[in-house]
Residue frames relative to the residue before (quaternion, step in Angstrom):
aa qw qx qy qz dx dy dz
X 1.0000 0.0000 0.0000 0.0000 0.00 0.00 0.00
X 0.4365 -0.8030 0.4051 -0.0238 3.65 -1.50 0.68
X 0.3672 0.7891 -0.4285 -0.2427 3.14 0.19 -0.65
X 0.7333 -0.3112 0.5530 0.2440 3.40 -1.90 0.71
X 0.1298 -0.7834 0.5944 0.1268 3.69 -0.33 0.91
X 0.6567 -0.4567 0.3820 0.4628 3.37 -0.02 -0.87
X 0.0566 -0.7204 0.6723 -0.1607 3.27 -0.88 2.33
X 0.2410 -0.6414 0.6336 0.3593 4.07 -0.72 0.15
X 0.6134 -0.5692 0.5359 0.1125 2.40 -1.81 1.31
X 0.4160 -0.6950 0.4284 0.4005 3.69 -0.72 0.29
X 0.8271 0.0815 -0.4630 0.3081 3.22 -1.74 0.89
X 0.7731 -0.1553 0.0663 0.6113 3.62 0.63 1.36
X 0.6141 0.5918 -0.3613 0.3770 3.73 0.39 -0.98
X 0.1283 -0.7056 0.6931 0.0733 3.35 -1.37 0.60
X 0.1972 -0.7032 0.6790 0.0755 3.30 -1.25 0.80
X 0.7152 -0.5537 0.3972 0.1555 3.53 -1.24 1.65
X 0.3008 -0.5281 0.6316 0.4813 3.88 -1.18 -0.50
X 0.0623 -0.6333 0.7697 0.0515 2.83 -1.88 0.89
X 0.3301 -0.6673 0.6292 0.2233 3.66 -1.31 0.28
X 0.0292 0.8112 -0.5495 0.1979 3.11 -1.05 1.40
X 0.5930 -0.5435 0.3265 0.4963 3.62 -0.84 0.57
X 0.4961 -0.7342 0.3816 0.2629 3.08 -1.52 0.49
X 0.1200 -0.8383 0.4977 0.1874 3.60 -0.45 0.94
X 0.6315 -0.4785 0.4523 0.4094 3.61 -1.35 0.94
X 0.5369 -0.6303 0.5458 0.1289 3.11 -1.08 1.06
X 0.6181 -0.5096 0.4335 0.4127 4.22 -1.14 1.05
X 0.5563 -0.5364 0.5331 0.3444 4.12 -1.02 0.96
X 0.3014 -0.7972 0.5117 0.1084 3.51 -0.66 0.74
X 0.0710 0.8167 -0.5726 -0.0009 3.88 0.94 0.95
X 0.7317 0.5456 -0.3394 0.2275 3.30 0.50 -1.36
X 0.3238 0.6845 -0.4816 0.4413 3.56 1.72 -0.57
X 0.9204 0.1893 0.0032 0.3422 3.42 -0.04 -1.22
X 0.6071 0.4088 -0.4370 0.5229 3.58 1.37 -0.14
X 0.8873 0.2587 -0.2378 0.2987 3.69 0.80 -0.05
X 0.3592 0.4491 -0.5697 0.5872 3.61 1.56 1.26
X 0.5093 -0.4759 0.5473 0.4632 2.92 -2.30 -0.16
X 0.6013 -0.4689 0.4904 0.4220 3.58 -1.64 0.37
X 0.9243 -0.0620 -0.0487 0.3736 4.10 -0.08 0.43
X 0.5006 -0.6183 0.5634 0.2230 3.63 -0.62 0.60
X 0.2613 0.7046 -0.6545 0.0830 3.40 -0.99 1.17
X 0.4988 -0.5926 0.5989 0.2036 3.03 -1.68 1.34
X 0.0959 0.7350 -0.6513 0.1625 2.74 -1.03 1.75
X 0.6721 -0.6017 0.1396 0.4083 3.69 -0.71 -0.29
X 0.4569 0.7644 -0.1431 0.4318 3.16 2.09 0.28
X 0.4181 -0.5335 0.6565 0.3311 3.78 -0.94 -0.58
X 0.2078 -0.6181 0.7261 0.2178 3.83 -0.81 0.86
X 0.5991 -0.4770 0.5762 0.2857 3.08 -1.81 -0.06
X 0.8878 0.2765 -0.1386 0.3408 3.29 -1.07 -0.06
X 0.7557 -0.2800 0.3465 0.4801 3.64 -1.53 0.27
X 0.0700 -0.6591 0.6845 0.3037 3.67 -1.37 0.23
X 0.0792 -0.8604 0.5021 -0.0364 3.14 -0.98 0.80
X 0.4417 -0.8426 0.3050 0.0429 3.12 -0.59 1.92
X 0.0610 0.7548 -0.6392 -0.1340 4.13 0.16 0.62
X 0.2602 -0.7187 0.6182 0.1833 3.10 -1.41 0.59
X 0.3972 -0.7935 0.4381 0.1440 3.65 -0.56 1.64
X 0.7512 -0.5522 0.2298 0.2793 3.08 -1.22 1.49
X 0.9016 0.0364 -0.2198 0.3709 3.66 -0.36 0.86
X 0.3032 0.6135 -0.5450 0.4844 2.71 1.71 1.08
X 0.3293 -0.6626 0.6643 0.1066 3.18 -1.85 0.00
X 0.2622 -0.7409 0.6079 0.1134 4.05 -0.74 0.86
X 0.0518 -0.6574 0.7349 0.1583 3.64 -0.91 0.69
X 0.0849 -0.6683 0.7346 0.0809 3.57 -1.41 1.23
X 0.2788 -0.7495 0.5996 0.0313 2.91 -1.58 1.40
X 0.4752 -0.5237 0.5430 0.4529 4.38 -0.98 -0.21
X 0.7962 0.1754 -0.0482 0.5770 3.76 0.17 -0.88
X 0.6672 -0.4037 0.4207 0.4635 3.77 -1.34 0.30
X 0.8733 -0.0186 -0.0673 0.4821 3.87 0.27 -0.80
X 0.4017 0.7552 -0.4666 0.2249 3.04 1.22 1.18
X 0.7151 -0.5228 0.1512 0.4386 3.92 -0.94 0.52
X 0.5543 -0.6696 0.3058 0.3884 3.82 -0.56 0.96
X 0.3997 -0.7363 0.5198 0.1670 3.70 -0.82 1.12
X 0.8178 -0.0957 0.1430 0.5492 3.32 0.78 -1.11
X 0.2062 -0.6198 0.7457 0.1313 3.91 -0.86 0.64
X 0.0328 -0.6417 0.7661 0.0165 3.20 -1.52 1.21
X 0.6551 -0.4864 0.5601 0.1433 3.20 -2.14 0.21
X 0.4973 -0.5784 0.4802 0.4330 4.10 -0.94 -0.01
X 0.7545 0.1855 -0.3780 0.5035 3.77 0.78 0.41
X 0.5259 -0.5863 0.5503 0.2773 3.53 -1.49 -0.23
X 0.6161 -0.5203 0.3373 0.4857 3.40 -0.94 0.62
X 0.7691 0.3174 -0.3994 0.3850 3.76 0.25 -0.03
X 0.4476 -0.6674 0.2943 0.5173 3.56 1.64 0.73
X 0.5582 0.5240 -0.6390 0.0744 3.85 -0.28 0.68
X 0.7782 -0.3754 0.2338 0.4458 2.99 -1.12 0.16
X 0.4934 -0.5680 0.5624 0.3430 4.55 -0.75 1.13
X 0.3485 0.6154 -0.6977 0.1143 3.46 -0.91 0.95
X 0.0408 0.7815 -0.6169 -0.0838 3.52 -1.29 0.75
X 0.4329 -0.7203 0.5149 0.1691 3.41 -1.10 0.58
X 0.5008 -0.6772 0.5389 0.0167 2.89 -1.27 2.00
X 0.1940 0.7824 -0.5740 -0.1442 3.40 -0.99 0.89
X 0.6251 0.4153 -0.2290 0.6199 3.70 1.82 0.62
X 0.0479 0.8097 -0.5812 -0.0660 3.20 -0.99 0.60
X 0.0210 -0.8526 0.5206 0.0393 3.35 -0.59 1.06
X 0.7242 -0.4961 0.2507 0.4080 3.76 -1.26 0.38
X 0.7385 0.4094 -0.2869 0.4524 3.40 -0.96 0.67
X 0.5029 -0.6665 0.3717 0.4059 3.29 1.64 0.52
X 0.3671 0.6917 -0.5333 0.3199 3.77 0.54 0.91
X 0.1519 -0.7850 0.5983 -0.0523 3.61 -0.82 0.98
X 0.1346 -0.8627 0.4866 0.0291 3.07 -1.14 1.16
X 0.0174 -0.9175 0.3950 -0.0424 3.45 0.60 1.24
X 0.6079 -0.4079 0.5948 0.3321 3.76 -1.77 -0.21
X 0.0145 -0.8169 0.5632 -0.1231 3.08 -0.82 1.22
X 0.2884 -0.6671 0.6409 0.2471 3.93 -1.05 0.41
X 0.6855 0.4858 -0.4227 0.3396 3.54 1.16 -0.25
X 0.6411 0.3417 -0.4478 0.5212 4.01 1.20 0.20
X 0.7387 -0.2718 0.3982 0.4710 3.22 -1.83 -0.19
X 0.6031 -0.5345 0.4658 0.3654 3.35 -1.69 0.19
X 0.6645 0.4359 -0.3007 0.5273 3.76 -0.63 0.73
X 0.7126 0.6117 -0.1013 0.3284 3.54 1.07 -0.35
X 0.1260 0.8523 -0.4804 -0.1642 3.30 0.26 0.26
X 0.4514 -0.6636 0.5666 0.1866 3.72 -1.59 0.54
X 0.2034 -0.7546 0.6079 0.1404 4.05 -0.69 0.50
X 0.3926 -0.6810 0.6124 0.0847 3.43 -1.48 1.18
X 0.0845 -0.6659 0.6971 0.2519 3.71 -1.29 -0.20
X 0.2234 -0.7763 0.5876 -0.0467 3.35 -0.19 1.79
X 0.2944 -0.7447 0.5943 -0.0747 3.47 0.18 2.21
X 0.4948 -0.6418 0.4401 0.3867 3.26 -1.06 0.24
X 0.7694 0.2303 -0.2660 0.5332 3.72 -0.98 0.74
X 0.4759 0.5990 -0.5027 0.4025 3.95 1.00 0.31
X 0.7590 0.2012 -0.1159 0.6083 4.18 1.04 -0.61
X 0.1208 -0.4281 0.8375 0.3173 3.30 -1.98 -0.16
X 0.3293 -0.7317 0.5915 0.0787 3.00 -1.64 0.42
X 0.3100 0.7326 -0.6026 0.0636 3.66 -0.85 0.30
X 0.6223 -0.4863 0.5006 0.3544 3.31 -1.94 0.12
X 0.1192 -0.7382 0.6337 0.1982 3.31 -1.62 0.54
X 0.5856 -0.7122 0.3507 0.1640 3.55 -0.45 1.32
X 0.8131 0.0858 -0.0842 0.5696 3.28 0.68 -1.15
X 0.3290 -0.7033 0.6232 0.0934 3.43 -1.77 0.74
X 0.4181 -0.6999 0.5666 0.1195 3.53 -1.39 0.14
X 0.4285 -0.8384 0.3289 -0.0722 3.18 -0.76 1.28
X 0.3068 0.8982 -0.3075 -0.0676 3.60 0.76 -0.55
X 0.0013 -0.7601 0.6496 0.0157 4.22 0.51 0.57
X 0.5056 -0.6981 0.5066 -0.0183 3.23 -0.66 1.87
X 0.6435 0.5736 -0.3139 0.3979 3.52 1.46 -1.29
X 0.7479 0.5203 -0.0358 0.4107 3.05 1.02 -1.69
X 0.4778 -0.6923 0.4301 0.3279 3.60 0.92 -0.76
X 0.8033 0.4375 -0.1887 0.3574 3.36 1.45 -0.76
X 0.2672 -0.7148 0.6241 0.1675 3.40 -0.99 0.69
X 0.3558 -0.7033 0.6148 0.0269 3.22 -1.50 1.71
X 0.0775 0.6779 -0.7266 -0.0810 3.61 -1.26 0.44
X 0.4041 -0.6279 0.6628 -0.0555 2.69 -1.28 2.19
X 0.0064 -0.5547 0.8274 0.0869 3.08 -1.84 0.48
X 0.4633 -0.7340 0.0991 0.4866 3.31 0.31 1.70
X 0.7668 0.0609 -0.4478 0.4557 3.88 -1.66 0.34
X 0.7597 0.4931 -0.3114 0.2876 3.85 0.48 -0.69
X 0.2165 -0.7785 0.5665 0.1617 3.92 -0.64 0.67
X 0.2403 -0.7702 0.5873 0.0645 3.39 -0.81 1.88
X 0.8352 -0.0291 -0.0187 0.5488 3.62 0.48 -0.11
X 0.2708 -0.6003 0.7453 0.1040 3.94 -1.31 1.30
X 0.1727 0.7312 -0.6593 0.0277 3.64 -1.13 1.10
X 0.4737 -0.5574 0.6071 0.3103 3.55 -1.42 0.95
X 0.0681 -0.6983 0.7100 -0.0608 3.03 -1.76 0.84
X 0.2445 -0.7339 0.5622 0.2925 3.30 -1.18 0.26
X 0.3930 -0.8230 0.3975 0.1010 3.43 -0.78 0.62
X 0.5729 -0.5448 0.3035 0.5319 4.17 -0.40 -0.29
X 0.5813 -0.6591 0.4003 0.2597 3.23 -1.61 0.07
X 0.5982 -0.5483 0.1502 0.5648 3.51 -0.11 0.53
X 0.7209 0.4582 -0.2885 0.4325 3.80 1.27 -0.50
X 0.7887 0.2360 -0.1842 0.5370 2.77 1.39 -0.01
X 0.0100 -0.8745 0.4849 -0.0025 3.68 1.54 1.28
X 0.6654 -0.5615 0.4378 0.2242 3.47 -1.54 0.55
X 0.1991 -0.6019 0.6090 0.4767 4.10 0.08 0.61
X 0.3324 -0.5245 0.7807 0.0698 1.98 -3.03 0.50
X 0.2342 0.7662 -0.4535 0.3904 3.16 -0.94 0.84
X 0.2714 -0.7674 0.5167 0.2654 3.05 -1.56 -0.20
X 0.3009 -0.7278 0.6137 -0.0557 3.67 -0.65 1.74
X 0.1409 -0.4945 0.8459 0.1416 2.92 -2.23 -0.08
X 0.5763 -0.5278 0.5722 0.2487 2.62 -2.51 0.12
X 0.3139 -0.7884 0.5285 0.0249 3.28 -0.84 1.04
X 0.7471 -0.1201 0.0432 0.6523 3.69 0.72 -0.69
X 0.5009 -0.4780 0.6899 0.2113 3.47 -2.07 0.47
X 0.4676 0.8277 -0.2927 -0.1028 3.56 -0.88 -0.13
X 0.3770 -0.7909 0.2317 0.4228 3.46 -0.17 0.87
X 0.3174 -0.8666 0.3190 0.2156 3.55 -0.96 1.11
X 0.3025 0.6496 -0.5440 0.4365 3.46 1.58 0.97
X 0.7143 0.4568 -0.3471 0.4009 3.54 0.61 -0.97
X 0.6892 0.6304 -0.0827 0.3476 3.48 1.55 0.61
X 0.3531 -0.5101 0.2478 0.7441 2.80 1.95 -1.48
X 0.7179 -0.3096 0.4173 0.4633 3.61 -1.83 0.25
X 0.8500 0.3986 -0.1788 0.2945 3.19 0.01 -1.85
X 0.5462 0.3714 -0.4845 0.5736 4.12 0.75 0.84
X 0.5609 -0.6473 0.4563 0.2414 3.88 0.86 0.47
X 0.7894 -0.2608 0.1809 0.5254 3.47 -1.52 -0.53
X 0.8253 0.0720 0.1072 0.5498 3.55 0.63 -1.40
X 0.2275 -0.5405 0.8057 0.0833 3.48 -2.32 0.60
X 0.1718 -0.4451 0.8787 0.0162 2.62 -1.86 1.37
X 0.2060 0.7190 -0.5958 -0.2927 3.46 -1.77 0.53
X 0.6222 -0.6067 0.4677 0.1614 2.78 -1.28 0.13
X 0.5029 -0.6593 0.4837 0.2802 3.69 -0.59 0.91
X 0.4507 0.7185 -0.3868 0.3619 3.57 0.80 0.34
X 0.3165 -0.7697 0.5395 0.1279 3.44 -0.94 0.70
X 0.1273 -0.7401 0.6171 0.2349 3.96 -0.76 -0.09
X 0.0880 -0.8298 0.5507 0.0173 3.22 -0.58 1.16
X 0.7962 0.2406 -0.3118 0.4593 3.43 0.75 1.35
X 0.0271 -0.8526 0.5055 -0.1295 2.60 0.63 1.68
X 0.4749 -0.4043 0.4855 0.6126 4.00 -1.12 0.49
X 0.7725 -0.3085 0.4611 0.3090 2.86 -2.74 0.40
X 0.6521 0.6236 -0.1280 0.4117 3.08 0.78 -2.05
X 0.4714 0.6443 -0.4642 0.3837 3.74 1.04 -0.19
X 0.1863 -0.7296 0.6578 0.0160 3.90 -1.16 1.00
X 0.6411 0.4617 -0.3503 0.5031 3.90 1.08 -0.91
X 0.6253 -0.4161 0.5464 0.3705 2.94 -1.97 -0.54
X 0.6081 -0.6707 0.4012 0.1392 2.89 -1.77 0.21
X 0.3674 0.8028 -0.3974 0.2502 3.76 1.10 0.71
X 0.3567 -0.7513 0.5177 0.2007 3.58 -0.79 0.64
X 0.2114 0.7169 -0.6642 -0.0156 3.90 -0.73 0.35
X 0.6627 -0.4243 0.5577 0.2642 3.37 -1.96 -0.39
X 0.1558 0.8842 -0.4323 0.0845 3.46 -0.13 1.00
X 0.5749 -0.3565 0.4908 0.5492 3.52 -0.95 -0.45
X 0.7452 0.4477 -0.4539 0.1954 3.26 -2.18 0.01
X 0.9048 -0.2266 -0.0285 0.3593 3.68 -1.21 0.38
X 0.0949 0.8670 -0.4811 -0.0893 3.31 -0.24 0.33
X 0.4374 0.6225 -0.4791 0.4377 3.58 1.10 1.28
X 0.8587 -0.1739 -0.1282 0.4647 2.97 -0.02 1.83
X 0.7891 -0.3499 0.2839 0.4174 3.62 -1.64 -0.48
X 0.0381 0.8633 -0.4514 0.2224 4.15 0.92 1.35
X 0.7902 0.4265 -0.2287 0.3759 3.59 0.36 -1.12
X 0.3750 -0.6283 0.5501 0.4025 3.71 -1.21 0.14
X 0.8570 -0.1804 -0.1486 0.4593 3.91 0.07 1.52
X 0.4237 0.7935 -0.3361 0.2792 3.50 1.82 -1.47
X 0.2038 -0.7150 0.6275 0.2314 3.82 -0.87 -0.13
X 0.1291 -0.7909 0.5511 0.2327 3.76 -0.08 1.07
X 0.1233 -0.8303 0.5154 0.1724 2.83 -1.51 0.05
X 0.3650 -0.7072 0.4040 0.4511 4.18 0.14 -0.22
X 0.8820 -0.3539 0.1533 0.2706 3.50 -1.44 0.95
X 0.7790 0.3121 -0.0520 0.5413 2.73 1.05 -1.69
X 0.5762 0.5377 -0.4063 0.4624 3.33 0.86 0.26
X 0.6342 0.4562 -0.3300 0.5299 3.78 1.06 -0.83
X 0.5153 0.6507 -0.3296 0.4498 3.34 0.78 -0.25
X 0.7809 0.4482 -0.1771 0.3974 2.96 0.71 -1.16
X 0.5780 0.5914 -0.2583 0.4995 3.74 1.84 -1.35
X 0.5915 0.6888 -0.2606 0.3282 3.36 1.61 -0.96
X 0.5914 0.5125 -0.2293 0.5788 2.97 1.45 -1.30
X 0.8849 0.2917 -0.0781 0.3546 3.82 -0.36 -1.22
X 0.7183 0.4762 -0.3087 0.4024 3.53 1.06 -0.20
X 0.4229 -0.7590 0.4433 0.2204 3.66 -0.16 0.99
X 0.5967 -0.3440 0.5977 0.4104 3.35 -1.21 -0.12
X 0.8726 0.2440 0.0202 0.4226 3.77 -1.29 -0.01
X 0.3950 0.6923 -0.4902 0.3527 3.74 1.79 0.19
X 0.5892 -0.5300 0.5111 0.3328 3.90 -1.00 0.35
X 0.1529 0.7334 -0.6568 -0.0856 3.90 -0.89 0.05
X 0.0135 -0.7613 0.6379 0.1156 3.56 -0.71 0.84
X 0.1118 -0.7528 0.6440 0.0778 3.68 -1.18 1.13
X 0.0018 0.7938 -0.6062 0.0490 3.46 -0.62 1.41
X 0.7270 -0.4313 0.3971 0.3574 3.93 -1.54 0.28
């Protein structure tokens, strides 16, 4: 069993945790049809996000500071069973990795100690965009923009974080409720203003439902054929930056 932390519901609504059977999680191709297949130290810059899976019966200690005291020890899947990936945006000596977590606050980042045989590694190509002002979310393959999509965004009481996030899980959102549509992307993001009246948790993803203006309690909607599309091309471990 699972539970559904805490997606808005489309047009503004928010829908509670509930515990429910577990459903196999969307096939993850894009993990692998759109990084390179390994990370080599060469005399360049690679392209793209590095991005850290953590390999089935391993275990990740995440720490607050490089040799600070261990916050949380995760597993090779996430609580909705995909596959533990976290995006690296520092590397320091001694194999230390600073990545995007859902386990700190928003604004925060958490550091790994990437032992040998604890990750595979590769690069995620494309990134996510979000300009709160505008409604639209960009997907970059970096300088180039592969797709401009309308979204709907939070309400002023309930305003979309800003920041910078990753994707955390693929998932299919029948095996969930109607009201998150075909598919969830989430997002390592937190909502920190949730109504009083709020009973769920407090995660942000990409979902189905309205996308005509500022409607949702934080969620970014999006429209069928657009999730569809993030489904396809966005990796696990892709960057998402959501700015004013």
């Amino acid at each position: 069993m699972i539970v559904l932390l805490a997606l808005a519901a489309p047009a503004g609504g928010s829908v509670g945790a509930r515990t429910i059977p577990t459903a196999s999680p969307v096939r993850d191709e894009p993990i692998l049809a759109h990084v390179t297949s390994s990370v080599r130290h060469t005399g360049r810059v690679p392209a793209g996000t590095l991005v850290a899976r953590v390999r089935p019966g391993r275990e990740a200690l995440v720490r607050s500071t490089p040799n600070g005291p261990v916050v949380a020890r995760v597993s090779a899947r996430t609580e909705f069973g995909s596959p533990q990936t976290f995006a690296v945006t520092r590397v320091l000596p001694g194999r230390r990795y600073r990545v995007v977590s859902t386990l700190l606050p928003n604004g925060r980042s958490g550091w790994v100690d990437a032992a040998s045989g604890t990750f595979v590694l590769s690069r995620a190509r494309v990134t996510l965009d979000l300009d709160l002002s505008t409604g639209l979310l960009r997907v970059h393959r970096g300088a180039r923009v592969l797709r401009t999509i309308r979204v709907g965004t939070g309400a002023a009481s309930t305003p979309t974080p800003m920041g910078r996030f990753a994707v955390t899980d693929k998932l299919n959102g029948a095996a969930y409720s109607p009201v998150y549509g075909c598919c969830i992307l989430a997002l390592s993001a937190h909502q920190t203003h949730l109504p009083s009246s709020w009973t769920g948790g407090d995660r942000i993803a990409i979902h189905g439902g309205s996308t005509a203006g500022a409607v949702s309690t934080g969620c970014p909607h999006a429209s069928t054929s657009d999730l569809r599309y993030l489904m396809r091309v966005v990796p696990l471990g892709a960057l998402v930056v959501i700015h004013p």
